[in-house]
C-alpha positions as CSV (number, residue, x, y, z in Angstrom):
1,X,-17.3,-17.1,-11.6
2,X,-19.3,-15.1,-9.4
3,X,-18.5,-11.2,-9.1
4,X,-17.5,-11.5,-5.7
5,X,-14.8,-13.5,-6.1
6,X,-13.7,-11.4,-9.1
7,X,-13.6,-8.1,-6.8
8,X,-11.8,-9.7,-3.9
9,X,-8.9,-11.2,-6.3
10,X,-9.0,-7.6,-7.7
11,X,-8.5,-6.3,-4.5
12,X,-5.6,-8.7,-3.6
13,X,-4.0,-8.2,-6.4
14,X,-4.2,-4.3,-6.4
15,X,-3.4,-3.9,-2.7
16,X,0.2,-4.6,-1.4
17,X,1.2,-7.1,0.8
18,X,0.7,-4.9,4.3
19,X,-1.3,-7.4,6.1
């Protein structure tokens, strides 16, 4: 797994559903 993907699953996961 590439560090990318890690940090946008991060992301997604830590930001709320607002989109």
């Amino acid at each position: 797994m590439t560090p990318e993907i890690f940090y946008i699953r991060l992301k997604i996961c830590f930001l709320p559903r607002s989109y």
